[in-house]
Each structure stands twice: as structure tokens, then as C-alpha cells.
N, C-alpha and C positions, 0 to 999 in steps of 0.2 A: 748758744749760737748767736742771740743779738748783740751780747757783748764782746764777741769777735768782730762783727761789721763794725762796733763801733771804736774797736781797737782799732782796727786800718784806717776806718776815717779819718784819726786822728793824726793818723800818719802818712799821708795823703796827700795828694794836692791838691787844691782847690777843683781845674776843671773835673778831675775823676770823679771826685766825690759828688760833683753838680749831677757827673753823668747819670751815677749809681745810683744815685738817692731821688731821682728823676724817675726811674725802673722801680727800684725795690724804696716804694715810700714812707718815710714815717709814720704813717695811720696805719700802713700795712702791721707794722712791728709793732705796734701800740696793740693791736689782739693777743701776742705774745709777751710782752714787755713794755707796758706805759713809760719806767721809766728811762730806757733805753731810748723809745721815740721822742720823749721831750728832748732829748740832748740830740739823736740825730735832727731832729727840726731844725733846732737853732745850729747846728754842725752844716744842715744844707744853706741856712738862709743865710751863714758866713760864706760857704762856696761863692752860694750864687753871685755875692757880690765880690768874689774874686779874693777872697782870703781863704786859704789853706787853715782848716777846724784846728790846728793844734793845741794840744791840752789845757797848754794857760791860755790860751785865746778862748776857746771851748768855754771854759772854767768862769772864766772873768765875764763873759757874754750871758752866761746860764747866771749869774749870780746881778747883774745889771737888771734884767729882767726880772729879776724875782724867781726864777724856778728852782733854788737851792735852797727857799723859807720853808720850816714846818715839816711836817710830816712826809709831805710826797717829794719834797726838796732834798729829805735825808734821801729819801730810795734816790734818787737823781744822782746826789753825791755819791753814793755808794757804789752807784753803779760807772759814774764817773772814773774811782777809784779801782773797780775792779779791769775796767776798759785800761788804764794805763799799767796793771798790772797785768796784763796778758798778751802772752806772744801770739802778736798778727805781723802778714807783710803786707803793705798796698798795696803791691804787687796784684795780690790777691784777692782784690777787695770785689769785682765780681762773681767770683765762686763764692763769696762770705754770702754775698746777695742773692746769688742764687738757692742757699744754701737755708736763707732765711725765708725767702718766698715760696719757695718749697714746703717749708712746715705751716705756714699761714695758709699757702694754697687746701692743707690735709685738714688742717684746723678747722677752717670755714667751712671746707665739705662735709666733717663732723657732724659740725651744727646744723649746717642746710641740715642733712639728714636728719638727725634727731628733732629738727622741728618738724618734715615731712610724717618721720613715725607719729609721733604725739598729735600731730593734726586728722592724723588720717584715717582715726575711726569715726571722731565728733567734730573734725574741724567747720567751718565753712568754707565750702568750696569756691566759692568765688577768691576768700583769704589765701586759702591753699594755692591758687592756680597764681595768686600774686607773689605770695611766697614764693613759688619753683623759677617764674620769671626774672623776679629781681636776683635772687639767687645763683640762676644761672648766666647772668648777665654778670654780676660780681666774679665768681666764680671764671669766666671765658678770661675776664680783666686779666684775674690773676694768673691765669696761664697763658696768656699772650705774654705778659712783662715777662713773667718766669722764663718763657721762648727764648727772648729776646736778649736778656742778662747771658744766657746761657750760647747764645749765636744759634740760635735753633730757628725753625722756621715754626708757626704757632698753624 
């Protein structure tokens, strides 16, 4: 699924993309997919400045910075290469987003939960009571943006 948003990206224009990736952020996708987020990063930080991600712009930008070296630079590439291998439309590119916020929203309530269970025969309580706070404040985030992408009211 992140490799659909970043197939539209690519094929995108600029403002959309600023819009999208504004809402559905790259540290969100970086729970699901590191190397999907490194490329939309630098796919937003060309929006922002008013260039359209396109592949060899994308490509050439990821590779100036250094995120195409080594090991996590292959995942990059690869994932590079499956984003231009796969049918998206930009058309689309908010359903992609929502579509991805969506499973981060499931994702992270996973874990809230499974840290709540584990904490909560021996936790410390004062920990615990931090834990559910930050948690649910993370959490509200992601279902506002999620709202939001989707024209919903949060």
C-alpha cells in the first residue's frame, strides 16, 4: 500500500503532493515502510519547493543526498523501482493516503495495546498512565489527519 502512494506521487504535481504528504506524513509510513518514507520525504521536500517528485527528479535527488548508498539505499532503490512499476493514478493520490493512514492508525493502536497488556500486571503506574496519554494523543493525530484526507469531519 505505501508503494502505491508513492507511485501517485510520482506522478503528481507538485501542489497535491505538498497537500497529501502534509496529512499522510512520512514518519507516519516510516512504521510501515522506512524505505518508502525516505523517498516520500525527499518526494515532499521537492513538492514543497514547487517541483513535481517525478521519477528521475525523485531518483537523482535520493541519490545527491546519499539515500541510495549501502544497504538501506538498496531498500530505497527498490522500492524506487517497484513505485515506477506499479499502476497508480494521482488522481488518486488521497484515497492512496488515506488508505495508508489507515493501517498506521491499526498499527500504532496494536502496539499502544500490547504495551498496555505487558505493562499492566507489573507496570509502573505512573509509566502506564504516560504511556495511554501520549498514546492517545498520537493516536487522536492520526485520526484527525485520517478525517481529514478522507473529507470527513474528525
Amino acid at each position: 500500500m505505501p508503494e502505491t502512494l508513492l507511485a501517485a506521487t510520482i506522478l503528481a504535481h507538485a501542489r497535491q503532493v505538498s497537500e497529501v504528504l502534509r496529512v499522510c506524513r512520512p514518519d507516519d509510513v516510516r512504521l510501515l515502510d522506512a524505505p518508502t518514507a525516505t523517498a516520500l520525504e525527499v518526494a515532499a521536500d521537492l513538492a514543497n519547493a514547487g517541483q513535481a517528485p517525478e521519477a528521475v527528479l525523485l531518483n537523482a535527488e535520493l541519490l545527491r543526498r546519499g539515500l541510495l548508498a549501502g544497504h538501506k539505499g538498496e531498500l530505497v532503490r527498490d522500492r524506487m523501482l517497484d513505485a515506477v512499476t506499479t499502476v497508480a493514478m494521482p488522481e488518486l493520490l488521497p484515497e492512496y493516503a488515506a488508505a495508508v493512514l489507515a493501517r498506521v492508525f491499526r498499527a500504532r493502536l496494536a502496539a499502544a495495546g500490547q504495551g498496555f497488556v505487558d505493562g499492566a500486571e507489573n507496570g509502573v503506574e505512573s509509566d502506564l498512565w504516560t504511556l495511554l496519554v501520549r498514546e492517545g494523543a498520537e493516536l487522536r493525530g492520526i485520526w484527525q489527519r485520517l478525517a481529514t484526507v478522507r473529507g470527513e469531519a474528525a
